[in-house]
C-alpha positions as CSV (number, residue, x, y, z in Angstrom):
1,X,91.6,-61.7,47.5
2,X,87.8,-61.6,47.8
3,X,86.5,-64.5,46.2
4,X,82.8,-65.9,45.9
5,X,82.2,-69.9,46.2
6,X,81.5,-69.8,42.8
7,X,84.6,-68.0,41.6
8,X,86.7,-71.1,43.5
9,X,85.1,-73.7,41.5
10,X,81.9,-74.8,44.1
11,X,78.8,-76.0,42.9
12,X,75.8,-74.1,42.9
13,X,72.1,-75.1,43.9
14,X,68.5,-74.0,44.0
15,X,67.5,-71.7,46.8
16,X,64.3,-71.9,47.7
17,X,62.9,-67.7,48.1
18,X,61.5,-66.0,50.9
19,X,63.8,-67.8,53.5
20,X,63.5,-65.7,57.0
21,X,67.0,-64.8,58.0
22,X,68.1,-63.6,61.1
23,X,69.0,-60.0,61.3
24,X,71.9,-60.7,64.3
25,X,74.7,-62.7,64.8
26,X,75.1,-65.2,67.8
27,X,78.5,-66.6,68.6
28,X,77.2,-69.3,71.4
29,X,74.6,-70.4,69.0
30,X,77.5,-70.9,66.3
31,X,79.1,-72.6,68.8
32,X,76.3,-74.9,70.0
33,X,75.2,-75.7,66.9
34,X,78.6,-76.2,64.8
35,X,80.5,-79.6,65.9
36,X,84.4,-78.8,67.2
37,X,87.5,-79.9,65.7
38,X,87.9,-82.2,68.3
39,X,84.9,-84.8,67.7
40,X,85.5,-88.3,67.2
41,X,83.8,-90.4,64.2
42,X,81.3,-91.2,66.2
43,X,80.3,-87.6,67.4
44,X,80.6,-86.5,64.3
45,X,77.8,-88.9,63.1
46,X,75.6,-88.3,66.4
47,X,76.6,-84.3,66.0
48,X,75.0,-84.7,62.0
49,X,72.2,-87.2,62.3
50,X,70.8,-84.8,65.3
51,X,70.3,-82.6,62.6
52,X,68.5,-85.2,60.5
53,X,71.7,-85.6,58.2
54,X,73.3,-88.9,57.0
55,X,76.7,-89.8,57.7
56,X,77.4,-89.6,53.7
57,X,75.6,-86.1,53.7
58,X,77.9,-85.4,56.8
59,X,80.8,-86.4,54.8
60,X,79.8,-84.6,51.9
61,X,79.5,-81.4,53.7
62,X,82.8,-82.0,55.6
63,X,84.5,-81.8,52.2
64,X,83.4,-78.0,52.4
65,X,87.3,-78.0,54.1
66,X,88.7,-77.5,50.4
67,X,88.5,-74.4,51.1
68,X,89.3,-71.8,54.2
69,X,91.3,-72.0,56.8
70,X,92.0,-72.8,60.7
71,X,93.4,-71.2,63.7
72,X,96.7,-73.4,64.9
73,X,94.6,-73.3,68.4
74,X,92.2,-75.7,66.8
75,X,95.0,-78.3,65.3
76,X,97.7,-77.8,67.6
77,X,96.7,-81.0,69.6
78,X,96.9,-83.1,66.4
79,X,99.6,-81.8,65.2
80,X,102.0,-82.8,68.3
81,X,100.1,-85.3,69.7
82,X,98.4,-87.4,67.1
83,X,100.0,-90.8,65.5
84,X,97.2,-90.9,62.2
85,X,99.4,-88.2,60.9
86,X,102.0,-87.8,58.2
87,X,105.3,-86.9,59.7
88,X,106.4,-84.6,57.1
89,X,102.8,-82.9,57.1
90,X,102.9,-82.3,61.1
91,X,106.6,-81.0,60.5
92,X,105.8,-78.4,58.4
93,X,102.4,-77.1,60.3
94,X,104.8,-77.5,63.4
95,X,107.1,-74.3,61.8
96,X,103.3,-72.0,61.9
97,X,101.9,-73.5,64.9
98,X,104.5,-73.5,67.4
99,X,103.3,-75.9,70.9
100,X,102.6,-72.6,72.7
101,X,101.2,-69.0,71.6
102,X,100.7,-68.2,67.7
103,X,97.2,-69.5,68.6
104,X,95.8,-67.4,66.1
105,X,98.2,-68.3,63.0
106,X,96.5,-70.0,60.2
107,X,96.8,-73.0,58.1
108,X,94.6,-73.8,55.1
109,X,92.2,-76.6,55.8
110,X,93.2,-78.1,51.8
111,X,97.1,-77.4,51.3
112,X,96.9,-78.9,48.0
113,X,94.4,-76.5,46.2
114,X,93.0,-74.3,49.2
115,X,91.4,-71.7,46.7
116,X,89.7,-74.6,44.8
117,X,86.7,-76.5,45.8
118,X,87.5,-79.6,44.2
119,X,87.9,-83.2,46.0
120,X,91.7,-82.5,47.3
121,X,90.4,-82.3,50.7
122,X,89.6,-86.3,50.3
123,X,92.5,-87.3,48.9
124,X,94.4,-85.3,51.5
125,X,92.5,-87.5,54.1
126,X,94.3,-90.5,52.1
127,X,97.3,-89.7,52.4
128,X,96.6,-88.5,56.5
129,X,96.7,-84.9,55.9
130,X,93.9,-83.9,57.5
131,X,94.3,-80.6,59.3
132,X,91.7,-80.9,62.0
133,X,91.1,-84.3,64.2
134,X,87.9,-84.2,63.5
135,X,88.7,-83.9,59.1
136,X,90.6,-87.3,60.1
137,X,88.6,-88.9,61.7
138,X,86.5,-89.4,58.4
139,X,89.3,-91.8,56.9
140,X,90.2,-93.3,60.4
141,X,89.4,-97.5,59.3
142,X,85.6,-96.6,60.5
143,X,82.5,-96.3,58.6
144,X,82.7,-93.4,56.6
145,X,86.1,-94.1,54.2
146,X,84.5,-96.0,51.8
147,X,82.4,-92.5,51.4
148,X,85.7,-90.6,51.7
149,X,87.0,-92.9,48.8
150,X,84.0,-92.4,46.5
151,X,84.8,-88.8,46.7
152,X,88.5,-89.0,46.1
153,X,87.5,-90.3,42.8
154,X,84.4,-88.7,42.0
155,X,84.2,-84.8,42.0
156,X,81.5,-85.0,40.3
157,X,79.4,-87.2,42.8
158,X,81.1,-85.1,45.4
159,X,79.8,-82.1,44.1
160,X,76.1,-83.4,43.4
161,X,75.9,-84.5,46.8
162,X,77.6,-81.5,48.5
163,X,74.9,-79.5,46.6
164,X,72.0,-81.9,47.9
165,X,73.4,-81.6,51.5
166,X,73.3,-77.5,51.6
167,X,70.1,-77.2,50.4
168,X,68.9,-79.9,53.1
169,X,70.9,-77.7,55.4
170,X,69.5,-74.6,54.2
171,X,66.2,-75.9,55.4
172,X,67.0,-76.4,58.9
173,X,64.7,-75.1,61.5
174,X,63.7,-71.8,59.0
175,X,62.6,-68.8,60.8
176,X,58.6,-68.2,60.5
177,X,56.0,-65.7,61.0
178,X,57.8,-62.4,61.9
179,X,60.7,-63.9,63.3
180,X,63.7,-62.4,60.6
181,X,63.2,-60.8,57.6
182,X,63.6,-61.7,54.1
183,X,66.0,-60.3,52.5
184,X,66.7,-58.2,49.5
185,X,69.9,-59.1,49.5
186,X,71.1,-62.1,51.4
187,X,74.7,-60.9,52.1
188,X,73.5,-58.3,54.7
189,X,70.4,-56.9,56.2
190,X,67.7,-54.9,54.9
């Protein structure tokens, strides 16, 4: 199934033209730049406002995990190891990620819509199915689930501000003078 983020319900926004895009790829700057599965709340928040987000914008973003999926290497820990999860939930993630090898089976990050960009990622974090420690760690008794529980019962504020918060991303650190291209069509290069 290849589906656009519009096709699976996301919002759209406003891109500014003539953005400079790189023409390569670069895995350690993906992984410098992109905060791991394993961050606390409080990374998380240090991780974001380095990047000159808020911790609701960081929240916001974070719901992007209604959709797509992750390796069992990156949950494994939680799943075996962690007490702010459901029993039933770990159980079942337990049967795809076994506590040794398979690291490369997948779970969906949402299991209660994960082809839908909706707010079932929040509510999941409710109920303390969150597949990742660090998807957790937003509705953990710190800061950041009152946000979590404005979203639960607001897609529509969820979505507004999910929108805001990609744009704002969108403009981080641009590529200028001849540094990139811009391209004619922003799925590949020219």
């Amino acid at each position: 199934m290849d589906l656009n983020f519009f096709q699976l319900g996301g919002p759209s926004w406003a891109v500014l033209l003539g953005r400079r895009d790189s023409t390569t790829a670069s895995l350690n700057a993906a992984n410098s730049n992109l905060p791991p599965p394993s961050l606390s709340l409080s990374g998380l928040i240090s991780a974001f406002s380095n990047k000159g987000f808020t911790a609701k914008e960081m929240v916001a973003l974070s719901g992007s995990h209604t959709i797509g999926q992750a390796r069992c290497t990156n949950f494994r820990a939680r799943i075996y190891n962690e007490t702010t999860i459901d029993s039933s939930f770990a159980a079942s993630l337990q049967t795809k990620c076994p506590s040794t090898g398979g690291d490369n089976n997948l779970a969906p990050l949402d299991t209660t819509s994960p082809n839908t960009f909706d707010n079932a990622y929040f509510k999941n974090l409710q109920s303390q199915k969150g597949l990742l420690h660090s998807d957790q760690q937003l509705f953990s008794g710190g800061s950041t689930d009152s946000q979590v529980n404005a979203y639960s019962s607001n897609l529509g504020s969820f979505r507004t501000d999910f929108a805001n918060a990609m744009v704002k991303m969108g403009n981080l650190s641009p590529l200028t003078g001849t540094r990139g291209q811009i391209r004619k069509n922003c799925g590949k290069v020219n």
